[in-house]
C-alpha positions as CSV (number, residue, x, y, z in Angstrom):
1,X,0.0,0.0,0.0
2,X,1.4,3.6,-0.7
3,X,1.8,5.6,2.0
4,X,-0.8,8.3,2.5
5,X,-0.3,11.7,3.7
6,X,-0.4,12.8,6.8
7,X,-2.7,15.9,7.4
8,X,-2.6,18.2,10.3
9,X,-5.5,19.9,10.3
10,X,-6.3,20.2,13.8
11,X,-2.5,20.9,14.8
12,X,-1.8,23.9,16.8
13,X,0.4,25.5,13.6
14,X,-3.3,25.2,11.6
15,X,-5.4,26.7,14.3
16,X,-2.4,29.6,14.9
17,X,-2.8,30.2,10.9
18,X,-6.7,30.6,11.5
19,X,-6.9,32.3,14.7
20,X,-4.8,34.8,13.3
21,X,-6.7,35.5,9.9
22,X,-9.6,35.5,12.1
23,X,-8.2,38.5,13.9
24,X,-6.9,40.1,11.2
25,X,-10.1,39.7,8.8
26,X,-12.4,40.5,11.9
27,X,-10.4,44.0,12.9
28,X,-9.8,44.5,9.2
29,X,-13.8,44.6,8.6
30,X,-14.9,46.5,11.1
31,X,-12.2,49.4,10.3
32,X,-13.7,49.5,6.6
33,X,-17.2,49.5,7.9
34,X,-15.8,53.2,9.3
35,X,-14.6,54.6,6.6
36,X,-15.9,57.4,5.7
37,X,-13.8,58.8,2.8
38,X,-14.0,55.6,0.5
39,X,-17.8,54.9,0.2
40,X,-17.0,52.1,-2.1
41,X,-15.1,50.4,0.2
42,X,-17.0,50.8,3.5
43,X,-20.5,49.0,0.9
44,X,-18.2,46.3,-0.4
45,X,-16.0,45.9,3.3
46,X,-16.7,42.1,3.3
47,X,-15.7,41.1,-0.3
48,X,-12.5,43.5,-0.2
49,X,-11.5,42.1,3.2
50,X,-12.0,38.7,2.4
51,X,-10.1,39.1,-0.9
52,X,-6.7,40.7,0.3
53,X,-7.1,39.1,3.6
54,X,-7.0,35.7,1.3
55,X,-4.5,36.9,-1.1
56,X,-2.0,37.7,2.3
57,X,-2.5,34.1,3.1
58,X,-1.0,33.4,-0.4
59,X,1.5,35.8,-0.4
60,X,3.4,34.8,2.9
61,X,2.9,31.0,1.6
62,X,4.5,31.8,-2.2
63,X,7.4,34.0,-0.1
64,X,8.2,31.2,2.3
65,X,8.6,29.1,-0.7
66,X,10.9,31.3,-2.8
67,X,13.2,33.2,-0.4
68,X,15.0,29.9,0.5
69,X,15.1,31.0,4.1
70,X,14.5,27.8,5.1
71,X,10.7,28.2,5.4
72,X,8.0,25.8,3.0
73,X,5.4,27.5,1.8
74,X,2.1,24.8,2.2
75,X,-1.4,24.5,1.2
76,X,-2.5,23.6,4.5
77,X,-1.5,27.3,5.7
78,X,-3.3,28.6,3.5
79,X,-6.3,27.1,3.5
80,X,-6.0,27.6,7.3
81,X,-5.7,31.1,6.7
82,X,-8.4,31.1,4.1
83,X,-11.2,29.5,6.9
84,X,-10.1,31.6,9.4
85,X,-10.8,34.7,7.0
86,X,-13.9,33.2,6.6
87,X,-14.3,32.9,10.5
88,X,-13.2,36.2,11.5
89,X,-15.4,38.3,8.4
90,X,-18.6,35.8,9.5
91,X,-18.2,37.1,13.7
92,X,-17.9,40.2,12.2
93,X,-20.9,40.1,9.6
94,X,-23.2,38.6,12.5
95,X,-22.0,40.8,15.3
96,X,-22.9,43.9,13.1
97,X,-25.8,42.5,12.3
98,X,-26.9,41.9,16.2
99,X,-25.6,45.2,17.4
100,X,-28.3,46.9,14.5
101,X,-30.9,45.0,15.7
């Protein structure tokens, strides 16, 4: 039998990964909900903030992999980050969404 790979997806480096993009996507959110110069950005705050928060996610993984620093850039990481983005942006989304009621 081949050997199959070993996921860590409840390892303390994945919930770091998410608990982090959670913060930042969260905080992120609620500071483009203020805006008040950039209209555009304070209707659209959740797609823009899930976007670049994502795309951060990708850029730290693709520079890990290139710099040769003796960091891997890995998948995992990012989908970690990506569901944490998700996380953070949905507590944010439904605690707007209470305080308004």
């Amino acid at each position: 039998m081949p050997d199959t790979p070993h996921w860590d997806l409840l390892s303390f480096d994945t919930a770091a990964h998410a608990g982090v993009f959670a913060v930042l996507s969260f905080t992120s959110y609620i500071s483009a909900r203020r805006q008040r110069r950039f209209p555009t950005l304070r209707r659209q705050a959740l797609l823009w903030v899930g976007v670049g928060c994502t795309l951060f996610g990708g850029l730290i993984e693709v520079l890990q992999a290139t710099m040769g620093l003796g960091r891997q850039g890995e998948w995992s990481d990012l989908i970690s980050d990506t569901l944490g983005t998700v996380a953070g942006l949905g507590a944010a989304w439904l605690l707007r969404r209470w305080w308004q009621a």
